[in-house]
C-alpha angles and dihedrals in degrees: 000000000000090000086057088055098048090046085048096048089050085057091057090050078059089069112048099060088046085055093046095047085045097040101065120036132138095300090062131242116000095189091190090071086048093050090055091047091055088050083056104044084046097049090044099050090043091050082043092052095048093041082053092065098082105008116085113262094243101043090046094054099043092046089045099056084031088066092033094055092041093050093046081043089060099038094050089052093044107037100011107051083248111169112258091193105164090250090056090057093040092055089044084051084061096053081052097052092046093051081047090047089053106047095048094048086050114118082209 
């Protein structure tokens, strides 16, 4: 159960950077998009603290940004104009092998 809340968590890290992007443009400040950014930050860091509880530290934290990096990754490229040059999506495979690498080496 504790590996659901720490992908759920990394989800939630999805969401923050999307809010804070959103939630300041030229027209200046949309509070409803930063609001949405602090729900998320909240939401991530309590599933992280729950999932912590029985996932090592380490492990919990690297997979956690790790998600959290892959998912914003995908959602620049796909909502945002983000380059999707092949050695950005080499690099972002590495994150992926390493979250795999860790949950399979987890004693958990």
């Amino acid at each position: 159960m504790a590996w659901i809340y720490l992908i759920t968590a990394g989800v939630f890290e999805w969401g923050w950077p999307v809010g804070l992007k959103l939630g300041w443009t030229e027209e200046g400040a949309n509070y409803g998009w930063i609001a949405f950014a602090i729900v998320c930050m909240g939401a991530s860091g309590a599933l992280l603290l729950i999932a912590q509880r029985t996932i090592p530290i380490g492990t919990a934290y690297a997979v956690w940004t790790g998600l959290g990096a892959v998912g914003t990754f995908f959602i620049g490229i796909m909502f945002f104009g983000d380059s999707a040059t092949l050695a950005r999506f080499f690099f972002i495979g590495l994150i992926i092998i390493g979250i795999l690498g860790l949950k399979l080496s987890s004693a958990h």
